[in-house]
MIDO-251693 format. One line per 3 residues: number of its first residue (from 1); their letters; for each residue x, y, z of N, C-alpha, C, O, CB. Coordinates in steps of 0.02 Angstrom, whole numbers. Glycine has a CB too. Example, Ala and Ser with C-alpha at 12.3 -4.5 7.8 and 13.67 -1.06 7.14 Angstrom:
REM residues 2
1 = as = 660 -284 390 615 -225 390 660 -165 390 712 -166 423 565 -224 452 ~ 642 -112 354 684 -53 357 645 2 394 670 57 402 704 -30 286 $
This chain:
REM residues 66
1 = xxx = -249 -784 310 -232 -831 257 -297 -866 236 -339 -891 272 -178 -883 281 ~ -295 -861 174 -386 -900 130 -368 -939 117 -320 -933 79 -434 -877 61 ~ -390 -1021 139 -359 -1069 108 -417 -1114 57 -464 -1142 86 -322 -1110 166 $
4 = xxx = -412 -1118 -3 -457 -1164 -25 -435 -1219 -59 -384 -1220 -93 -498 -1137 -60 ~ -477 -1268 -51 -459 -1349 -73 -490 -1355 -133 -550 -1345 -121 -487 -1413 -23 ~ -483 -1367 -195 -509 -1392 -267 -492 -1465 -285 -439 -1487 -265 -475 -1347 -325 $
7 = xxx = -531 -1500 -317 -516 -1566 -346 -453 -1567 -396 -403 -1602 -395 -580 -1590 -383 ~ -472 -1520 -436 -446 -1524 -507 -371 -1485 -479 -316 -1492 -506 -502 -1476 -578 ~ -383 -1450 -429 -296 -1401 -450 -256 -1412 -369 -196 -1399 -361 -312 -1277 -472 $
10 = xxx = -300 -1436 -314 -266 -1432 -268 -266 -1399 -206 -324 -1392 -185 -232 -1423 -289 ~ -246 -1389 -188 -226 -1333 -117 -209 -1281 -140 -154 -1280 -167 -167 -1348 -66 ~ -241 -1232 -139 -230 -1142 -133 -220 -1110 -70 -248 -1127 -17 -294 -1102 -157 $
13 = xxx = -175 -1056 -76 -186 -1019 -6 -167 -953 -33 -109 -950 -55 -138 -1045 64 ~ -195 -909 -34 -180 -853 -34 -191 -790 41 -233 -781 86 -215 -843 -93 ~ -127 -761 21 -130 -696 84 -147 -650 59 -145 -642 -2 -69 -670 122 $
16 = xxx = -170 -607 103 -182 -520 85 -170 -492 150 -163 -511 208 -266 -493 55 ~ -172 -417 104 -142 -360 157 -183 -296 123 -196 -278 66 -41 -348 155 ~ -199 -267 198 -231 -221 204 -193 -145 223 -183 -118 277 -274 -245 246 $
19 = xxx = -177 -126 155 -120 -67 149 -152 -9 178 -118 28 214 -94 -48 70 ~ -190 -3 172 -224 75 211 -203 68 288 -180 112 325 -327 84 207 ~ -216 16 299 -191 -11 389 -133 24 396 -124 65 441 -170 -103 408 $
22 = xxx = -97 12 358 -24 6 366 26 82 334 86 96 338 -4 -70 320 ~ -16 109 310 5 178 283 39 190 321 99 190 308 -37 230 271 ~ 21 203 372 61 281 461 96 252 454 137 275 415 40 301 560 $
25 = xxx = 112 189 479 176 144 488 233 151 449 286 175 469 161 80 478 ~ 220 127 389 255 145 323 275 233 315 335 245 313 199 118 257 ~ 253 262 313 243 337 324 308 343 353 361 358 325 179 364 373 $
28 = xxx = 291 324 433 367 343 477 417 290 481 466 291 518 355 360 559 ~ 401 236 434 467 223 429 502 272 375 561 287 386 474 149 410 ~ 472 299 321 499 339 265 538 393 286 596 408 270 448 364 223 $
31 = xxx = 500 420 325 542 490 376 579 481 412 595 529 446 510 531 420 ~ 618 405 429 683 376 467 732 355 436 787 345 462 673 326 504 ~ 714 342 358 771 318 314 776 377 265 829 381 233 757 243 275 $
34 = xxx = 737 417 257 746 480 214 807 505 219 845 502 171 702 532 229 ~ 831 539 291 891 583 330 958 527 280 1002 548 243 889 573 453 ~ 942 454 298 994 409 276 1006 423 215 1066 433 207 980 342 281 $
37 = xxx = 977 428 170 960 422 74 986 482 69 1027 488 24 867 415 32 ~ 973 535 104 974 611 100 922 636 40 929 676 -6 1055 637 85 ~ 877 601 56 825 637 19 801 710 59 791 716 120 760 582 9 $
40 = xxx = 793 761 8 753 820 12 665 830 49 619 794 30 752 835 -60 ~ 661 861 80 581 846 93 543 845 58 492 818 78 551 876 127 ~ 541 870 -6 528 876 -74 514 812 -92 456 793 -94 580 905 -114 $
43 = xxx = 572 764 -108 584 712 -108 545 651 -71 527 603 -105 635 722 -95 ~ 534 653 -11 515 608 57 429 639 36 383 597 38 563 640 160 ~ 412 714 15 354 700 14 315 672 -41 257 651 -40 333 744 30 $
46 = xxx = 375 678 -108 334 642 -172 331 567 -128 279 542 -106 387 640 -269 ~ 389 542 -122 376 473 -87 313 434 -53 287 379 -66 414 475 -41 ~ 301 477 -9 248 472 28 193 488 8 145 472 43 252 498 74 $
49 = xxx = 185 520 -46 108 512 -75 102 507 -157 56 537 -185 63 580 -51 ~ 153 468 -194 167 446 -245 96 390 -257 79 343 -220 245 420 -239 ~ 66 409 -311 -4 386 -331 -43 349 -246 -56 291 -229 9 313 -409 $
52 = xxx = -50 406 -214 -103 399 -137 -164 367 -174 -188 312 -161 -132 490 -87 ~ -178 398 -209 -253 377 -212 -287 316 -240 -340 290 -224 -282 422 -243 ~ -227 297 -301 -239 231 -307 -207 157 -253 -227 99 -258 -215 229 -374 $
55 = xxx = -157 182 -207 -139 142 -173 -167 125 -102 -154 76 -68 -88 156 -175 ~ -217 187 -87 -267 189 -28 -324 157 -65 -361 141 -19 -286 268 6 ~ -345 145 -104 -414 129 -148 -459 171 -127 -515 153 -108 -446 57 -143 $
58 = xxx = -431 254 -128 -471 308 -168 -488 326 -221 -533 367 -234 -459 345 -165 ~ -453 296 -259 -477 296 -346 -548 269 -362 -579 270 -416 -424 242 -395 ~ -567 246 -303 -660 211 -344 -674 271 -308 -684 310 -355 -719 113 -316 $
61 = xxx = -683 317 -235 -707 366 -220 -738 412 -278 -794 436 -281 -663 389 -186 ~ -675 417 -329 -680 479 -379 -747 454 -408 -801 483 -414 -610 490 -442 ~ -729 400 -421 -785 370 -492 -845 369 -454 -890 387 -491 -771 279 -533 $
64 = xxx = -867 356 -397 -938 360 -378 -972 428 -370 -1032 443 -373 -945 327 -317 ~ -900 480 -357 -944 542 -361 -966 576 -442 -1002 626 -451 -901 600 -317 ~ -936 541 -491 -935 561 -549 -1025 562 -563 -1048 580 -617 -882 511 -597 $
């Protein structure tokens, strides 16, 4: 938690989260509620890597090799 103090506006606090951390995790929870949804593996795998690259912040990767 970042907390910063300003005159003019107050007390701020903002959180963050570090999604790449948390991918695997997320991952197998997807492959435990999939069977439930009756999604297709088809299905469970668009899920699971539905825009990867911008949600890992591989998308600047591209641009530096450009």
């Amino acid at each position: 938690m970042f907390v910063r103090n300003q005159k003019k506006t107050g007390r701020t606090e903002t959180q963050s989260f570090k999604v790449q951390k948390s991918k695997p995790i997320i991952d197998r929870i997807d492959r435990v509620l999939a069977p439930h949804y009756g999604f297709t593996d088809e299905e469970l795998d668009f899920i699971i890597n539905y825009d990867i690259k911008y949600r890992m912040g591989l998308d600047n990767l591209d641009r530096d090799e450009e």
